[in-house]
C-alpha positions, 0 to 999 in steps of 0.5 A: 933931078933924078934920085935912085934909092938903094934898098940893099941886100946880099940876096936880093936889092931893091931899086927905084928911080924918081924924077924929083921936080919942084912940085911933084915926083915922078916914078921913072923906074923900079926893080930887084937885082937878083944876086947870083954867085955862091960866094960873098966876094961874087954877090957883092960884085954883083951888086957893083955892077948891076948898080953901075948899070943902072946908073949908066941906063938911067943918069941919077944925080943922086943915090939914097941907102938905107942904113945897116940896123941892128938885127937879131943876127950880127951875121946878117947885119955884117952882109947886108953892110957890105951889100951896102958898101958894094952899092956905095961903091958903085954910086961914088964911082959915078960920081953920085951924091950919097944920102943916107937913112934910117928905116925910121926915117924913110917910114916916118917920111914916107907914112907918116910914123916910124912904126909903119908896117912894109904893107903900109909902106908899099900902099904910100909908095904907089899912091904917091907916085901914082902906080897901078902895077904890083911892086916886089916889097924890096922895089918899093922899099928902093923907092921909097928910100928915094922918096924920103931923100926927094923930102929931105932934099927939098926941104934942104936937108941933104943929109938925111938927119932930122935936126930934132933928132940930132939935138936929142943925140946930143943931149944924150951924151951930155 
């Protein structure tokens, strides 16, 4: 099965595609989608069609994004969710199932603890799927994004929330 991860950005978006097998993954390809355009409205379509594009080249079954978190500036959240919708969009469009995770989520999977640095992130990556080229951070964030659904998936959580987790949500509200 083919998963395409989405690293999402209103600048620039990080893709990785993996063939996910039973026993193992494969690095199948991975890249940056420079986004053009001077306007929010042309980047976001932007990101819409060149998605689309990968997806007609390379037939995932499956996308998985990175949620929107929470940064200093609220400006920048707000694009880099919409970059996210325009991904979203695409991938629904196709036909595509749809994860979700969290940064924590995809560096704890990936290294083994949430706190991992992006330095740490991109060594696993290549390691993992056997990459000897240089990848851009945000094509190795793209797949690593992939990674972590491929383990989630695999091991029949396909929804990309750790239940531990959702257990101590839960008990907060209490």
């Amino acid at each position: 099965m083919i998963i395409l991860g989405i690293d999402p950005g209103s600048r620039i978006t990080g893709f990785g595609l993996i063939d996910n097998q039973a026993s193992r993954i494969a690095y199948i390809a991975s890249g940056n989608i420079k986004v053009s355009g001077d306007s929010l409205p042309q980047r976001l379509g932007s990101i819409f069609s060149a998605i689309g594009e990968v997806i007609r080249e390379h037939q995932p079954m499956q996308m998985s994004i990175e949620n929107v978190f929470m940064a200093r500036n609220a400006d920048s959240a707000l694009k880099l969710g919409q970059a996210r919708g325009a991904a979203i969009c695409a991938a629904h469009q196709a036909g595509l199932e749809i994860a979700e995770y969290a940064p924590r989520e995809i560096k704890q999977a990936i290294v083994g603890t949430g706190a991992a640095n992006k330095d740490q992130v991109q060594h696993m990556v290549k390691r993992l799927l056997g990459i000897q080229q240089e990848l851009q951070a945000d094509e190795a964030d793209g797949l690593a994004i992939a990674i972590c659904h491929a383990q989630f998936y695999t091991s029949g959580l396909k929804t990309g929330i750790d239940p531990a987790l959702l257990k101590r949500r839960r008990g907060r509200r209490r």
